[in-house]
Structures are given as structure tokens and as C-alpha cells.
N, C-alpha and C positions, 0 to 999 in steps of 0.2 A: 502652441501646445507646451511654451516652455514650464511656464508656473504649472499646470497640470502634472507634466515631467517631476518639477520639484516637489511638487506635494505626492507623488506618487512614491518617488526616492522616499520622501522622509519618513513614508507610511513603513517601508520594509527594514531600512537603518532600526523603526522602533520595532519591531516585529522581533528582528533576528540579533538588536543589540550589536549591530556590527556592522562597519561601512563595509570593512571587507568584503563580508558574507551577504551585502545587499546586494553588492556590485557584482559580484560571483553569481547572484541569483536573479541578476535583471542583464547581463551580459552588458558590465560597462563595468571602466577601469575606474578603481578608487580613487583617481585622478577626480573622474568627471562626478562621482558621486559627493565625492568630497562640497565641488564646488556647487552642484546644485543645494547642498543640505546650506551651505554658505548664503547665497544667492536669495533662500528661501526665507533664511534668518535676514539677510538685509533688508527684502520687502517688508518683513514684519516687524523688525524696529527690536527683535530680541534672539536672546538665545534659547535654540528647543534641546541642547545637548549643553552634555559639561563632558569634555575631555580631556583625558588623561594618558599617557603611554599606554597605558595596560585599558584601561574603561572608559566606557562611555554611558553614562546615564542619562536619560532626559529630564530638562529640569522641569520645574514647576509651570512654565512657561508649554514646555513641549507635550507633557501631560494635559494641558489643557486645549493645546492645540489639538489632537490626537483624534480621539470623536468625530470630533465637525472634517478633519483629513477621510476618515474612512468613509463617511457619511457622503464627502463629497463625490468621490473616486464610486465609490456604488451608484451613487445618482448617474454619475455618468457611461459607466458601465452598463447599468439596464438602459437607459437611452439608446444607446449603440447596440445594443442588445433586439433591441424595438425596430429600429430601423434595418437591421440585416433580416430580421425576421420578414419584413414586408420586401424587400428587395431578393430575399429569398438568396444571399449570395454571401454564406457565413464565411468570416474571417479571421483572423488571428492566432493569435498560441494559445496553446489548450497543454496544462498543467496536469497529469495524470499520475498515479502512484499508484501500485502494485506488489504483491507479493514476486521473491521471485520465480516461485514455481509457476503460477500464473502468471505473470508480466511474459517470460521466455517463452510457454508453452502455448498460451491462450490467444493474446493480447500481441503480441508483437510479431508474428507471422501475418497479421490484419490489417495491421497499421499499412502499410504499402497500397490497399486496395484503399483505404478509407482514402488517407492522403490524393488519390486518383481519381475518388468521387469529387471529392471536394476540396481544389488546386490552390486554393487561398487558405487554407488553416494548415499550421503545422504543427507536430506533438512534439511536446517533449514531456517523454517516459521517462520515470525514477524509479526503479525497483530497488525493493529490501523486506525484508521478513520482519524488520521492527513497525510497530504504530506508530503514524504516522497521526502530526496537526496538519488540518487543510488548513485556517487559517495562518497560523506564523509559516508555514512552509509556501505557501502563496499556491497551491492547489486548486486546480477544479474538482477535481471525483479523486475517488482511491478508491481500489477493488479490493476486497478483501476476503477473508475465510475466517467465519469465525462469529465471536457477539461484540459490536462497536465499544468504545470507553463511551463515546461522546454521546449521550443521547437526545442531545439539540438536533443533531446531522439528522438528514433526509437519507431513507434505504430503501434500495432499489433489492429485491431481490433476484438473484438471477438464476439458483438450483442449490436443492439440498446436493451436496457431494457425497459422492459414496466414497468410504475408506478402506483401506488394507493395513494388518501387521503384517508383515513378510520378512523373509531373508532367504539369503541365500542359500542352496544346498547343500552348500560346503559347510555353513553354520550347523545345519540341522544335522550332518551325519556325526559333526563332532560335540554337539553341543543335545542333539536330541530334539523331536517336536513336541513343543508346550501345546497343550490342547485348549486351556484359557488363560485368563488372565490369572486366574490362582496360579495354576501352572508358572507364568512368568516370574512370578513373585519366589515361589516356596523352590522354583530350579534354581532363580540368581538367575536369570538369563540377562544375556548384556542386551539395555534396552537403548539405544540412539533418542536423543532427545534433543529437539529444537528449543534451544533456549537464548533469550535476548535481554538485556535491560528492561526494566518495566514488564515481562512477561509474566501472565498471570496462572498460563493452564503449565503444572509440574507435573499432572500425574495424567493415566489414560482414563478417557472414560469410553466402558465398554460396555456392550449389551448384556445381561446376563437374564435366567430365566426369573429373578424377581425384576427385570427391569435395570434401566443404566446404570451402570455403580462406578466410582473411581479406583483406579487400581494404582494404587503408588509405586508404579517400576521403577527398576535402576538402574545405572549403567555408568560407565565411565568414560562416555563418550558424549560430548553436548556441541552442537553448534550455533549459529543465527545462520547459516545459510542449509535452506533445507536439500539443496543438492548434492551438499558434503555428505550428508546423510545418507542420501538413497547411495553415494560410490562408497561408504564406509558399509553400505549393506549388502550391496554388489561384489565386495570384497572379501565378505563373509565374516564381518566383524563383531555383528551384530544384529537385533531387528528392530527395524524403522517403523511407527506407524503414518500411512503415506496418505492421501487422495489417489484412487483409483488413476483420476487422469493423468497424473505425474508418472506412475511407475507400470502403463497397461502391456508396452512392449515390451520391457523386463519381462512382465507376469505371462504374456504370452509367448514369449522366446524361452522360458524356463531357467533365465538367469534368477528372478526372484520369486519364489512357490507362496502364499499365505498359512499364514501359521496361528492358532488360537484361535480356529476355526469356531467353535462354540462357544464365544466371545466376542464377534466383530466389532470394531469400533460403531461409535455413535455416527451419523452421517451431520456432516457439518456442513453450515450454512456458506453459500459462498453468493457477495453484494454486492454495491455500488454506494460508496458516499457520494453526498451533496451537500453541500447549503441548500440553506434555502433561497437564497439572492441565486446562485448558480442555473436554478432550475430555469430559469430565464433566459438563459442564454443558448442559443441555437446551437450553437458548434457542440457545447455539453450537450445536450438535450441527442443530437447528431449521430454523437458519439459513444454514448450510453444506447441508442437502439442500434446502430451497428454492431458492436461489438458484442451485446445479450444476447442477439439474434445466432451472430457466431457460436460465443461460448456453447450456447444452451446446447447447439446440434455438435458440438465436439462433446461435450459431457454426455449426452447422453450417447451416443456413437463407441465410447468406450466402456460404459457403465453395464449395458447390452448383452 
């Protein structure tokens, strides 16, 4: 398995541009990474990198290698893929990415039971509120909320989410209740906004009686992690627009009330990426009716 190993190495070095960062993401020190990218170039009679203190580029040579590496590492992936299917006794590491209101709340109270179904696979969870590449990030699925970039990717859907604008009470006696989104707009109310690198949605989009409209709120409060959010709301700093599921024991302990009632947000879509090569493999396949199965009956259990 060793050449397998190297050409596996050299697929991620080119991925992620960085032994480092391969090494970091296959759990093996830049020692042994090094040597396998080494090792791979000796078989081959050339060089698939040019480096330098600072860079590493691949050269002419490594770009051509590059294709027929991925091409191969798939072929043998679904192969393996083929045979746990028939033996019925999936294994290996499964790559998953999530949001982190979902990853904390949905997804990772589950993992424990899934892990106990099935003693030979193990997850490793990455959560974050940025979008995510399945390929350069070396990914099986990522869950998400929301409309994908990628429209190559395979989607699973798993429930429209229903939303909330909220805040706290303390917000509202000092600040007043906005009845819609005009309201939010023409008070200045301080609106919390999840914001990230590459993030596309700046404004709300809210129902109104012509139908969804976007409301360009403001605020002076912005995060990428959306839990900052709901304790800056809890706070009484401002108002969050949330997924029901994230904030339902706030809204039913009366720490967070909904506000812009004649406005409710639009209900966002919440999915499952794939490849298409992914769909093939057991443990995804697994792990994607597990966990839908879950979400669906927690989502709807708070939505109620």
C-alpha cells in the first residue's frame, strides 16, 4: 500500500498547496509526508513540486501527473466501496462538515449512537459557518442551510427550516417592537448579522404580503459564528434572525420573544452535499440516512 500512500499524499500536498496542511489533514507529520512526496518523485524519474521556503508549486510534470492520481485513488475507492457493500461491514473515516448551529445541535448529539451501530467507521466532524470545498478539503458530505455555490454537488434534501427574528425583552422595552421588516429598517433597529468571507446573503429576506422581499437591515454587530449571535441577542443587544431549531428553548423560556411578526423570515432550505463518486460508498450513504432520519424528527418536534 505504500505507493497507493504516495500517490494519495501527493493528491492532497496538490489540493491544499501545502505539506503542512496535507499532513495536518491525513494525520501524519511533514516528516513522513515529505518523504513519501520524495519517494513518489524517485519512482517517477521527476519532479511533481518546485520548492521554495515560502512555495510550493507543482511543476509541469506534477500537473500532468495529477488526473490519472485522482482517477486512480477513485477507481480504488469505489472498488473498496463495492466490496464493503457486499460484505455488508462498512469501514473507514468519514469526512463531514457542517454548520455550527447544526453540527452542535443536530449532528453531533448522534454521532455516538451512529459510531455504536457501526464499530469500524469513525467521523471526523469539522464545523464552521463558512462554505465549505468537498473536494480540496478532502470531504465526504457537508450539511448545510441555505442554496449550494457548487452545482456539480449531489443534494440531499433534508427539511425546509422554519425561522425566527427575535430578541430579547430587554431589547424590546428599550428599543420598542418593530412589527416588520419596514419597521426594522425606518427604527435603525440593531440587526445581528452572520457574516463570513465569501458570504453572499447581506440582507433579510422576509415574507411580506406582495410576497418575499429583501430588507436591507443594519447593525453594528457582525459575526461568522452564529451562536455569538443568538448570546449577543440573549443579551439584549440586538435582533438575530435564527432557525427555529437553534433558538426554540430560548423562545420557550421567554428569554428570546419573535419580533416582526407580520414579516417572518423566508423558511430556508436545509441539505446534504455529495459527489457524485461519494454516493457509492456505504459509510456516506450510512450516514446521510442516519442522521436525516434524526434531523427531520428534531426539526420538526420544535417547529410544532
Amino acid at each position: 500500500m505504500s505507493y497507493l500512500d504516495n500517490i494519495r499524499t501527493f493528491v492532497r500536498v496538490y489540493d491544499l498547496g501545502s505539506m503542512s496542511a496535507a499532513g495536518r489533514d491525513m494525520r501524519i507529520s511533514p516528516a513522513v509526508t515529505s518523504a513519501r512526496i520524495s519517494q513518489l518523485e524517485d519512482h517517477l524519474g521527476v519532479r511533481l513540486f518546485q520548492r521554495t521556503t515560502r512555495n510550493l508549486t507543482p511543476t509541469e510534470q506534477g500537473r500532468a501527473f495529477y488526473p490519472g492520481a485522482v482517477a486512480v485513488l477513485d477507481a480504488v475507492d469505489e472498488a473498496e466501496a463495492q466490496v464493503t457493500h457486499l460484505t455488508e461491514a462498512p469501514r473507514g473515516s468519514l469526512f463531514v462538515a457542517a454548520p455550527l448551529g447544526v453540527g452542535r445541535r443536530l449532528l453531533a448529539p448522534h454521532v455516538p449512537d451512529f459510531l455504536a451501530k457501526y464499530p469500524e467507521i469513525d467521523v471526523r466532524l469539522r464545523l464552521t459557518d463558512r462554505s465549505v470545498d468537498l473536494t480540496t478539503e478532502g470531504l465526504d458530505l457537508a450539511f448545510f442551510i441555505g442554496q449550494p455555490e457548487d452545482s456539480t454537488l449531489r443534494i440531499r434534501k433534508i427539511a425546509d427550516c422554519q425561522r425566527v427574528s427575535c430578541a430579547a425583552p430587554e431589547y424590546v422595552n428599550r428599543c420598542g417592537m418593530p412589527e416588520s421588516g419596514t419597521d426594522l429598517i425606518s427604527g435603525k433597529h440593531e440587526c445581528l448579522n452572520l457574516r463570513f468571507p465569501g458570504a453572499s446573503e447581506f440582507q433579510w429576506m422576509l415574507e411580506t404580503p406582495d410576497g418575499p422581499k429583501r430588507f436591507a437591515v443594519s447593525g453594528r454587530y457582525e459575526c461568522d459564528d452564529g451562536d455569538v449571535l443568538t448570546d449577543w441577542a440573549l443579551s439584549g443587544q440586538g435582533i438575530a434572525m435564527k432557525p427555529v431549531f437553534e433558538v426554540s428553548e430560548h423562545l420557550k423560556a421567554g428569554r428570546l420573544i419573535p419580533v416582526a411578526v407580520q414579516t417572518p423570515p423566508v423558511p430556508v432550505q436545509m441539505a446534504c452535499l455529495y459527489t457524485h463518486r461519494r454516493h457509492q460508498d456505504p459509510k456516506a450513504r450510512l450516514f446521510m440516512d442516519f442522521m436525516i432520519d434524526r434531523i427531520s424528527k428534531v426539526v420538526r418536534s420544535v417547529e410544532t
